[in-house]
matplotlib code that plots the C-alpha trace (Angstrom):
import matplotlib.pyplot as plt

x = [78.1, 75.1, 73.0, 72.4, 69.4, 70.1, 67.9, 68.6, 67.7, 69.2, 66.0, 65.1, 64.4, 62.7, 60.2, 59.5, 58.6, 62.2, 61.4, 58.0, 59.6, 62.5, 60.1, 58.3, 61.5, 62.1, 58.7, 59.0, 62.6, 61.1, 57.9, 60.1, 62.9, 65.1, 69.2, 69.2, 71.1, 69.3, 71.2, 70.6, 72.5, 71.8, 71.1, 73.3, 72.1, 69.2, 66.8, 64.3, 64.3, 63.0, 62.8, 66.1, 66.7, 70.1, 70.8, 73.8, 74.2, 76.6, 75.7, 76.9, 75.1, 71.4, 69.9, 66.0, 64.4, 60.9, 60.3, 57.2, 55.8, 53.8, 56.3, 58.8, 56.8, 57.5, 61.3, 61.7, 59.9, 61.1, 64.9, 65.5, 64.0, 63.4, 67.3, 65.0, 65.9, 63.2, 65.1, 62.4, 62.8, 66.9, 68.1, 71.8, 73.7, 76.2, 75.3, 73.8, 73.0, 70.3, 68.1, 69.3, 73.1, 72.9, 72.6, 76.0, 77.9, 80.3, 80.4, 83.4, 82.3, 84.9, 83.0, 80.4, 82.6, 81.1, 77.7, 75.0, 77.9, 77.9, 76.0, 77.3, 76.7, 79.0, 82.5, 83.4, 82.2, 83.3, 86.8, 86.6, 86.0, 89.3, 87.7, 91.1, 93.1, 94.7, 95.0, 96.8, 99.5, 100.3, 100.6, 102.5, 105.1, 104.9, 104.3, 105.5, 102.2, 103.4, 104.0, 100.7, 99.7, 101.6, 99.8, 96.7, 98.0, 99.6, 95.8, 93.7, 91.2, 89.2, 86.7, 83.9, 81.2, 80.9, 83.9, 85.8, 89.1, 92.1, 91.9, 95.3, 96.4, 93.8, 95.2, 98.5, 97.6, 96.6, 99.3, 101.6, 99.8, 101.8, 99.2, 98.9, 94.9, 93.8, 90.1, 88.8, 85.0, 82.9, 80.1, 77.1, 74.5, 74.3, 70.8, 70.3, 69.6, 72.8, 72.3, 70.8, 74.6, 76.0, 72.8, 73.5, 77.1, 76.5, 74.1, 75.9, 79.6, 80.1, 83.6, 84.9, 84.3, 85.6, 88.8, 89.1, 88.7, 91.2, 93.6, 92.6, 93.5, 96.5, 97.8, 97.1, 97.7, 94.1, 93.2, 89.7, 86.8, 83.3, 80.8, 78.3, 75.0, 71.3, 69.0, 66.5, 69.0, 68.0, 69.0, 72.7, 73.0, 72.3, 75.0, 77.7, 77.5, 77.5, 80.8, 82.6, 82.5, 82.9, 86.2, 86.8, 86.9, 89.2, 91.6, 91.0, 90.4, 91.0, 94.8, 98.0, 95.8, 97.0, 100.5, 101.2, 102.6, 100.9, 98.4, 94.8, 91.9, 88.4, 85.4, 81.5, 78.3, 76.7, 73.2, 72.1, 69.2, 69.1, 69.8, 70.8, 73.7, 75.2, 76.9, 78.7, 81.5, 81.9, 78.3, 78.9, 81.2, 79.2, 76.3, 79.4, 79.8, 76.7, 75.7, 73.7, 74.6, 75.9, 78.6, 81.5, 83.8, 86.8, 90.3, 91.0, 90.2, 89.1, 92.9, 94.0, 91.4, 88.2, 86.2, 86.9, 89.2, 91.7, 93.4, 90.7, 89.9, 86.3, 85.6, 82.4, 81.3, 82.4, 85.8, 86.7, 85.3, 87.4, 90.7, 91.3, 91.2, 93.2, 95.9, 95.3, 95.9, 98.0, 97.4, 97.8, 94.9, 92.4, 93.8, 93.8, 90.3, 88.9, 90.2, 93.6, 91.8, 89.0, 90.4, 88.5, 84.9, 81.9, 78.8, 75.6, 72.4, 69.5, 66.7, 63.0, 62.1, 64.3, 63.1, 66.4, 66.3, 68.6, 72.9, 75.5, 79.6, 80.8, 84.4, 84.7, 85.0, 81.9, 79.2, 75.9, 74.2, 76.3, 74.5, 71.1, 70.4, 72.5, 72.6, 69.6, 67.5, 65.9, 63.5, 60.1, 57.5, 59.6, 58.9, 61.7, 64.6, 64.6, 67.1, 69.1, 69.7, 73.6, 74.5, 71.6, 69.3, 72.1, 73.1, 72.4, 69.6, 71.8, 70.1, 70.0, 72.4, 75.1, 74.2, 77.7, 79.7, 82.4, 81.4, 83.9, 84.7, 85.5, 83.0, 79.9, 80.9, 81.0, 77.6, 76.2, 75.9, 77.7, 79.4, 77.9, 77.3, 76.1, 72.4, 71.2, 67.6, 66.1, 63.5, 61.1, 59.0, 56.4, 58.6, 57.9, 61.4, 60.6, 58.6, 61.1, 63.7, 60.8, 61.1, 64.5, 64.8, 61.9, 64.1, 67.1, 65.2, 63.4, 67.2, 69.0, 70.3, 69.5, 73.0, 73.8, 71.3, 71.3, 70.8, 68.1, 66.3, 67.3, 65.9, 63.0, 62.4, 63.8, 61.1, 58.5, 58.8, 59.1, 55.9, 53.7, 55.3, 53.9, 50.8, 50.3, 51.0, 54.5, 55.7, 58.4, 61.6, 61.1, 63.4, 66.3, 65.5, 65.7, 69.0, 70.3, 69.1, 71.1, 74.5, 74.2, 73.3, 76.6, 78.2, 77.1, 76.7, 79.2, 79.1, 78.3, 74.1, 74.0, 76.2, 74.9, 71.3, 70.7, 72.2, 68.8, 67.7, 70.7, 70.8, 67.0, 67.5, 70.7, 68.8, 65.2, 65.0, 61.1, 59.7, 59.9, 58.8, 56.6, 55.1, 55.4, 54.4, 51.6, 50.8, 51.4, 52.8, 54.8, 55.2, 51.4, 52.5, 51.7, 47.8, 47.1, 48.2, 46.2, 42.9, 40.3, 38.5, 35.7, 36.3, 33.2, 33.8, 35.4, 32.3, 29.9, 27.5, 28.6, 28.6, 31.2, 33.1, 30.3, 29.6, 33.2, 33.4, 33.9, 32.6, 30.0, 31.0, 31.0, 27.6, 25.5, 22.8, 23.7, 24.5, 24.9, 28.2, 29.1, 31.0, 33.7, 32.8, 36.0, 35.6, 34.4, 37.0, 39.5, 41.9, 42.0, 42.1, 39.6, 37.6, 40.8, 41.6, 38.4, 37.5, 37.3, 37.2, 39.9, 37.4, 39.4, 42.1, 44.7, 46.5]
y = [-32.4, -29.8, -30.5, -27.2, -25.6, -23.5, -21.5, -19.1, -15.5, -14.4, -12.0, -14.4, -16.8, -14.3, -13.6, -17.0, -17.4, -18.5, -16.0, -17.5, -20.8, -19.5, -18.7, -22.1, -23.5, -21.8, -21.6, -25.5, -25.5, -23.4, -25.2, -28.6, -27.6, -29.2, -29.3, -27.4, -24.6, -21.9, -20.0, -18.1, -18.0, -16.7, -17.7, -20.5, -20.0, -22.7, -19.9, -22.4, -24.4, -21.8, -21.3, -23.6, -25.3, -27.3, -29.4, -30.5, -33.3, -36.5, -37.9, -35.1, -32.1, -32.5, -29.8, -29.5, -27.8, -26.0, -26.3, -24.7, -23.7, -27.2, -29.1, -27.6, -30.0, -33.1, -32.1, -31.2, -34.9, -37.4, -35.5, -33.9, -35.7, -39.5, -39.3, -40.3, -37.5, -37.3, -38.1, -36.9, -33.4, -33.3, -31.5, -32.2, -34.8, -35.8, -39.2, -39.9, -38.5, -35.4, -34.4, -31.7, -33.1, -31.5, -28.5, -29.0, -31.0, -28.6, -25.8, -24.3, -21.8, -18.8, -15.8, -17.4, -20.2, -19.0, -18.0, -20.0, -21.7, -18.8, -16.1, -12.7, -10.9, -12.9, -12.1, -15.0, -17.4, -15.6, -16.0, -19.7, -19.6, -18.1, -14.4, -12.1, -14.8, -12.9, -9.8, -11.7, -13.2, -9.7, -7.8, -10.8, -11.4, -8.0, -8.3, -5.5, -3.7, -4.5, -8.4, -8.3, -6.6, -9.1, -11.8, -10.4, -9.6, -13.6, -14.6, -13.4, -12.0, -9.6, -7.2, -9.2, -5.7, -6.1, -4.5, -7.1, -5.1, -6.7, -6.1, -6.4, -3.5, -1.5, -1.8, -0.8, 2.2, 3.5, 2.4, 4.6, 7.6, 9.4, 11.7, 11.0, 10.8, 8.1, 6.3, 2.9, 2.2, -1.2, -0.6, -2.8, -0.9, -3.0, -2.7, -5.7, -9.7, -9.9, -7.4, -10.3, -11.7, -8.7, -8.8, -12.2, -11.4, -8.7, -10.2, -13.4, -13.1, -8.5, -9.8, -11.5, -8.2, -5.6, -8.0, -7.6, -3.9, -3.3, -5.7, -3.6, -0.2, -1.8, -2.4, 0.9, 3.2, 4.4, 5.2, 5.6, 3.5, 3.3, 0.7, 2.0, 0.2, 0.9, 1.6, -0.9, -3.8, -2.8, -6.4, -5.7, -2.3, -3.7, -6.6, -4.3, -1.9, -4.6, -6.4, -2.7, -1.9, -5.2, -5.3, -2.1, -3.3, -6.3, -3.5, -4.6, -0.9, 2.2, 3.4, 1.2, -1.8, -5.1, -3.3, -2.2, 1.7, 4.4, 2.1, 3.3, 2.5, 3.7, 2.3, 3.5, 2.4, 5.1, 4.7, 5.2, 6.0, 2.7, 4.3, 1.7, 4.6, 4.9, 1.5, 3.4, 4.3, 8.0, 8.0, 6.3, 8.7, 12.0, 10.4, 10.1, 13.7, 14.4, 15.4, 13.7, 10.0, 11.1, 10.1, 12.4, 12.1, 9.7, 10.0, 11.4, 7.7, 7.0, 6.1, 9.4, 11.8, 10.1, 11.2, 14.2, 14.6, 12.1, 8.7, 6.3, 2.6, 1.0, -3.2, -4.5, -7.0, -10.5, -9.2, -8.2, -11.5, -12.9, -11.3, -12.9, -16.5, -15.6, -13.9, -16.7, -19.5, -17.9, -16.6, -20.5, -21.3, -19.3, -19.7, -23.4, -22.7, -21.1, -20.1, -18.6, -14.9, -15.5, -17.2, -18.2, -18.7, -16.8, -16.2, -16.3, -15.1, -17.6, -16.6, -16.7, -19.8, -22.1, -25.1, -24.1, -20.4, -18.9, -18.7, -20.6, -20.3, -22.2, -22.3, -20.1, -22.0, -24.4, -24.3, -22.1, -25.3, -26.8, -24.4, -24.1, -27.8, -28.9, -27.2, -25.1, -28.4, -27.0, -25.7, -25.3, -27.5, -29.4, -26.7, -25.9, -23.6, -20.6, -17.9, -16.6, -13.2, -12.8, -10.0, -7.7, -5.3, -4.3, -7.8, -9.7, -12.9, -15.9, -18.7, -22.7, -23.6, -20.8, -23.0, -25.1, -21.6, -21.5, -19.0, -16.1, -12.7, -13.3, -15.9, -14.0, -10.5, -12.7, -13.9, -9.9, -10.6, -9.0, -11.0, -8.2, -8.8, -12.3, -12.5, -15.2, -14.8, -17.9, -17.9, -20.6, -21.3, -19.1, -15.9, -13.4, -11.8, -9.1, -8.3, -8.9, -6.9, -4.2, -4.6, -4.6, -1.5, 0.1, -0.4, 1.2, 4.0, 5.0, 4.3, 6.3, 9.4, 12.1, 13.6, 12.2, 12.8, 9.8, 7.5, 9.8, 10.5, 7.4, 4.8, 6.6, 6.4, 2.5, 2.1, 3.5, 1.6, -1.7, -0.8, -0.3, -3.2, -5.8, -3.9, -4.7, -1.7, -2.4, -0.9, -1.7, -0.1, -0.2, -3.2, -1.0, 2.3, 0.2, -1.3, 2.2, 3.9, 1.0, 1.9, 5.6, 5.0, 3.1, 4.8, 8.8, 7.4, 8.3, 5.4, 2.0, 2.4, 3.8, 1.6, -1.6, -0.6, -1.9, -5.1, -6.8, -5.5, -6.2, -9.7, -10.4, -9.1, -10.9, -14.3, -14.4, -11.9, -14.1, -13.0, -8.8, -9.8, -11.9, -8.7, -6.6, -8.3, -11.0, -9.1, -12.6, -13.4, -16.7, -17.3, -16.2, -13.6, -9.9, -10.2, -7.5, -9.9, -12.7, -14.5, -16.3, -18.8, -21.4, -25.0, -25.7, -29.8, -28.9, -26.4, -27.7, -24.6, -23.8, -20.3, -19.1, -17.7, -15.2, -14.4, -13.2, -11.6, -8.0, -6.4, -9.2, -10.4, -14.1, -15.2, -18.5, -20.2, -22.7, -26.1, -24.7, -24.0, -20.1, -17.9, -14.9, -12.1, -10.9, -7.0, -6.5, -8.5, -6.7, -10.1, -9.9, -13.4, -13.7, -16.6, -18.5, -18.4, -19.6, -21.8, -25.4, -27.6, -26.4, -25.0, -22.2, -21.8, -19.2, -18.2]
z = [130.2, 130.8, 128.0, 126.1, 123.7, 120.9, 119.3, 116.1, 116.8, 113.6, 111.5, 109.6, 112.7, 114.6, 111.5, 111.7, 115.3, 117.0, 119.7, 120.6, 120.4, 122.1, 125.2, 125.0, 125.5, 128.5, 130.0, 129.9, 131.4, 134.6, 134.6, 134.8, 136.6, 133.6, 134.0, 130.7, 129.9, 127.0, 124.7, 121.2, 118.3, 114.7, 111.3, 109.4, 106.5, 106.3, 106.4, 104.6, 107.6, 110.4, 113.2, 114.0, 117.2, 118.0, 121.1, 122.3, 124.8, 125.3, 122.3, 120.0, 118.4, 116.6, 114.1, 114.1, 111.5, 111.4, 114.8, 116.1, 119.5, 119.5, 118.5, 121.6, 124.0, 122.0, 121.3, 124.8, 126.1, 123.4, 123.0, 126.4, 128.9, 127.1, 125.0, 122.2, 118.8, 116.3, 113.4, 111.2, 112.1, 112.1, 109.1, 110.5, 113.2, 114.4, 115.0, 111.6, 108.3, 108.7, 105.7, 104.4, 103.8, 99.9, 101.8, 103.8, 101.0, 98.9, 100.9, 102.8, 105.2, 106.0, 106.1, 107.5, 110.1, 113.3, 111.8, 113.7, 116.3, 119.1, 120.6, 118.6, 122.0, 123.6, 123.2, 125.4, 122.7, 119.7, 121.4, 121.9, 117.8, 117.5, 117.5, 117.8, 117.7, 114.6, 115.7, 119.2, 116.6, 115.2, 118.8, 120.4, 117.3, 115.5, 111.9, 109.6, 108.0, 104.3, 105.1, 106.1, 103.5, 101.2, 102.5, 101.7, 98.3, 98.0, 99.4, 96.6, 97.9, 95.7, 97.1, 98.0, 97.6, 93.6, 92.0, 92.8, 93.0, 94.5, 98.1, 99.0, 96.2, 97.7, 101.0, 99.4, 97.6, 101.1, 103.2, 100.6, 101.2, 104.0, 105.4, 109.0, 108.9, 107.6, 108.0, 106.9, 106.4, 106.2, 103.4, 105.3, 102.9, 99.7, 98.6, 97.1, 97.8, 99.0, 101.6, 103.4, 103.6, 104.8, 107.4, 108.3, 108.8, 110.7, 113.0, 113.8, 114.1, 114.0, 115.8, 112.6, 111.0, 113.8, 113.7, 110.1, 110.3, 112.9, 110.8, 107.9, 110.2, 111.4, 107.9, 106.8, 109.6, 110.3, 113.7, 112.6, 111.5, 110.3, 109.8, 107.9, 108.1, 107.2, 109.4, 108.6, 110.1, 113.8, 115.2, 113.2, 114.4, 117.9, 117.9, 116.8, 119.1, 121.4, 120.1, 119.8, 123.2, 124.5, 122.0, 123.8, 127.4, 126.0, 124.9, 121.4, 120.3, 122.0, 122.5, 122.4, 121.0, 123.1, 123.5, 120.2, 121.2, 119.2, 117.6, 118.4, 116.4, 117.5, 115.5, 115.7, 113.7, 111.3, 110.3, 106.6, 105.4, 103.0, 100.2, 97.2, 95.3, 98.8, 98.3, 95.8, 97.5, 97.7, 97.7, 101.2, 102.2, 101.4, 103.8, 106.3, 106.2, 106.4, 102.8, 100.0, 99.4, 95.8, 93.9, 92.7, 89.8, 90.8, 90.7, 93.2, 94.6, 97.9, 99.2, 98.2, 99.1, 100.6, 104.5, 105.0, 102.1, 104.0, 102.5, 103.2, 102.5, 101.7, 101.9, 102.1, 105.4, 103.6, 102.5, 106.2, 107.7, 105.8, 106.7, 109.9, 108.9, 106.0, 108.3, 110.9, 108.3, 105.7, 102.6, 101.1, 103.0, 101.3, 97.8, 97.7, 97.0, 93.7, 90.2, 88.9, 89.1, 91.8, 94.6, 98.3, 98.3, 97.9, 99.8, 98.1, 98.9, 97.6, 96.8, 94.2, 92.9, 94.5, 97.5, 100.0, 100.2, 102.4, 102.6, 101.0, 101.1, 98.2, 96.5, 93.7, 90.6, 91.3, 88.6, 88.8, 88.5, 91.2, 93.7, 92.7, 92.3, 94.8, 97.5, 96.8, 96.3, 92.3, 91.9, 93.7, 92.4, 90.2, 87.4, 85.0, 85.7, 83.4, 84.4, 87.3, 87.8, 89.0, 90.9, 92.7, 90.7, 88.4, 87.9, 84.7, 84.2, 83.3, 81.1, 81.5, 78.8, 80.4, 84.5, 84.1, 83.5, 87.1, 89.4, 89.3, 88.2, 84.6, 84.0, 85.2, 83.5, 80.2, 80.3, 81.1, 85.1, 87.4, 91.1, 92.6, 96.4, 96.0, 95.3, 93.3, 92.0, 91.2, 88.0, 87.1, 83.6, 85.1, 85.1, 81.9, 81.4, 79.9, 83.3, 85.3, 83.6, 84.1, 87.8, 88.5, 86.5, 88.5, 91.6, 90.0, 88.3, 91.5, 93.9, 91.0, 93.5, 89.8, 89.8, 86.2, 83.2, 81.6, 84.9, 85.9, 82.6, 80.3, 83.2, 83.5, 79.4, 79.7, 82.3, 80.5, 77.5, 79.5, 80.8, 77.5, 76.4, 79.5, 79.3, 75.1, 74.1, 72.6, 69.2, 66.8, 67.4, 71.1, 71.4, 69.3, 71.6, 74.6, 73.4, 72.4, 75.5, 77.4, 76.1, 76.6, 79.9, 80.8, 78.8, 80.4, 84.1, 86.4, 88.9, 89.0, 89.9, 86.7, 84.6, 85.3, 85.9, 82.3, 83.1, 83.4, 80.1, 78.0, 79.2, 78.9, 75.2, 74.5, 75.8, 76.0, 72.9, 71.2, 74.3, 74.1, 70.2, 71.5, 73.4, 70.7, 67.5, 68.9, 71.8, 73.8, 76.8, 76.6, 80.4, 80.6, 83.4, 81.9, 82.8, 79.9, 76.7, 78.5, 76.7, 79.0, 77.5, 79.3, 78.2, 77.4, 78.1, 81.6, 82.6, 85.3, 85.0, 89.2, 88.3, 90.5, 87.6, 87.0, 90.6, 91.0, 87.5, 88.6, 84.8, 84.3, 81.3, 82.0, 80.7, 81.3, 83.3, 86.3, 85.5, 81.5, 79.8, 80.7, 78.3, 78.3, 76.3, 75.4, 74.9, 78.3, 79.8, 81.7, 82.3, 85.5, 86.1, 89.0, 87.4, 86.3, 90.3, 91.5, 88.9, 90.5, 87.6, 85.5, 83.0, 82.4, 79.8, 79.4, 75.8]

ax = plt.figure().add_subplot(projection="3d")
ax.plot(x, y, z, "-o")
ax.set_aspect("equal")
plt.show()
């Protein structure tokens, strides 16, 4: 066989540096006249091991991780040309055991099966990996719309976006509607970690999700679709216009789809503006038509009266990738895997303090734990584990004695969190809470779209006192205000933005409550993060006199001659921690 090179292309690849290794690879081909045939791919998931090259030859398929334009020249002589792999840079073999086999052992990739395997701008591949082949079984054995929709139903698939509704029952309520116009949409704009799934997705197998769509269509009787996708995912937006009209020339859309009379199904790509409310679903559909991404009062729900006032049905990116290996396989397939009430897997975005950053597809029903120090590797530098925020911006900060809790839908909403679209933020011992509630409610404060009062005005007044109190200025009664302002808030919002945006602080309080009264009361920071309630103080056993500390001292309020013991004066110190950071002798203390 033609021995081949693979190189992800997916974004996080090209950020970095598959395409300049991509080019070394070639150059060197040309240059040597090698029998090799180049190809791209796009992100698996092991986004801590970029820039990815795979090779395939007689001897099976290698991995290589963190490959680099200089070390193209000694892949391509010892592995190409010499049949000698560097087994010290093979995350994954087929011929023996790769390092990185936690990250491989436990998961059970669906959405994701073709993710890193073909080239997403060729259809020819995507077909080999059984692209379509769903969609064939329907046109070529005709399937009644509600046995499909049954099988969806029997699968248990719930709506992979956040809500986590019963995707199947949502299918139903809009096959019922007789109205003749009917649309279905693919929400590709969550806003959050997870958005890097839906990215991913997007950009390595947009077939899987055009199938599912036209499945989804099929099932319904739409003969319209929309992928809605921010703008900011140009590689995404690229590869599905690419897979629609090549889908097109295969007769998979258009009119009379591979025979079926009077099925037609056209689908085009509409670019958002990235804003976070418009994964809000009739937020999503007012940018459609051209107005303010807002959300309005619901019922009527989107399968009664949704674009253009027309029965519609929304699913996010991972629930339609998943459709055609559920059809494909049968419903029993998919729910062999997972809990009574959260059935298939789960993609997760991984991300913050953790070694193996990147994608995982895991079974629902494994532990918290399970992922983050299994397949995710722990936690960088060994520190310890603190929390995990479940769930996006809106989600909720899980603890370490809740980490064996089974990922799914019941489980997480108990502890606070939310599924949401499956980011996982990863906190160390370093990480003040308190802070970092602040910051996910700065991001839902500023994406909050102002059409309810107490989203637009009560995160604003959350915000602010989440800021006096990192910055020492915290007062009692701000912890009940905060608490009070939370439950008005999801309580007076009308859509989900606002009823979950005080996730973060409700779970911070409900866990990590001695650190806001740590704030407030002893104006301390426990984590020694909020650089306002930090002390500075020289050691005076561990001082060497360099002076460096006073040098950089922007306010000059380190005193002390060289090669004498120096000394903070602590009014004029404006903790800024410059001499803590330059200090080379550890003379520096923090309290």
């Amino acid at each position: 066989m033609k021995k081949q090179i693979i190189v992800g292309m997916g974004s996080c690849g090209i950020a970095a540096g598959a395409s300049k290794v991509y080019d070394k690879i070639n150059d060197i081909i040309i240059a040597d006249g090698l029998d090799v045939e180049l190809k791209k791919t796009s992100c698996i998931g092991m986004c801590y091991k970029e820039p990815l090259v795979e090779i395939i030859d007689t001897n099976g398929r290698f991995l290589y991780g963190d490959i680099t334009e200089d070390r193209v020249i000694d892949l391509i002589d010892k592995h190409i040309e010499n049949h000698e792999p560097i087994k010290d840079l093979i995350v994954d073999s087929d011929m023996f055991e790769g390092s990185e086999k936690a990250y491989f052992d436990g998961q059970v990739k669906i959405a994701l099966r073709n993710c890193g395997y073909i080239d997403p701008e060729c259809i020819e591949e995507a077909e080999e990996h059984k692209a379509y082949k769903a969609l064939k079984m329907i046109a070529n054995k005709p399937i009644l719309c509600e046995t499909i929709i049954q099988t969806i139903i029997d699968s248990g698939i719930r709506g992979r976006g956040g809500g986590g509704f019963p995707t199947g029952m949502k299918w139903r309520f809009a096959r019922n509607n007789r109205c003749k116009m009917k649309y279905i949409i693919c929400n590709a704009d969550e806003g959050d970690p997870g958005a890097f799934m839906d990215r991913s997705l997007l950009e390595g197998d947009p077939h899987a999700i055009i199938e599912g769509m036209i499945i989804g269509a099929y099932a319904i009787g739409a003969s319209e679709g929309v992928i809605y996708c921010r703008a900011e995912y140009p590689l995404a937006i690229k590869r599905l216009n690419i897979a629609i009209a090549q889908a097109n020339e295969r007769g998979y859309l258009g009119n009379n789809i591979l025979g079926i009379k009077g099925f037609n199904l056209d689908i085009y790509v509409k670019e958002g503006a990235g804003a976070f409310v418009c994964g809000e679903e009739t937020a999503l559909i007012a940018s459609v038509e051209g107005l303010r991404g807002m959300p309005r009062k619901r019922p009527p729900f989107p399968a009664e009266s949704g674009l253009w006032k027309k029965p519609t049905n929304i699913n996010n990116v991972e629930t339609f990738a998943n459709i055609p290996y559920i059809i494909l396989n049968g419903a029993d397939s998919y729910n062999k895997y997972g809990t009574e009430k959260s059935k298939g897997t789960k993609v997760f975005a991984l991300t913050g303090k953790i070694k193996h950053g990147g994608l995982v597809e895991v079974p629902m029903g494994v532990t918290i734990r399970e992922v983050i120090f299994g397949l995710g590797g722990g936690i960088q530098d060994d520190k310890k584990f603190k929390a995990v925020q479940l769930g996006g911006p809106s989600g909720g900060c899980i603890p370490e004695h809740l980490l064996d809790i089974p990922i799914d839908y019941d489980s997480v909403n108990s502890t606070g969190a939310i599924m949401g679209s499956g980011g996982m933020v990863v906190m160390d011992e370093s990480t003040c809470m308190v802070d970092m509630a602040r910051f996910f409610l700065a991001f839902t404060q500023d994406e909050s779209c102002g059409k309810c009062t107490f989203c637009r005005i009560g995160t604003k007044r959350m915000l602010e006192i989440l800021t006096r109190i990192t910055e020492g200025k915290g007062k009692e009664g701000d912890i009940e205000q905060l608490e009070e302002l939370s439950e008005q808030i999801k309580d007076g919002s009308l859509c989900g933005l606002g009823q979950t945006a005080p996730n973060p602080v409700l779970t911070t309080l409900k866990y990590f409550r001695h650190e806001y009264e740590a704030h407030i009361h002893d104006h301390k920071c426990p984590a020694k993060n909020c650089k306002a309630l930090l002390t500075y103080e020289i050691i005076p056993d561990m001082c060497t006199g360099c002076t460096i500390c006073a040098i950089k001292c922007p306010t000059d309020t380190i005193t002390g001659s060289k090669k004498e013991i120096h000394f903070i004066e602590q009014e004029g110190c404006i903790q800024c921690g410059e001499c803590y950071s330059r200090c080379n002798f550890d003379a520096i203390r923090i309290y």
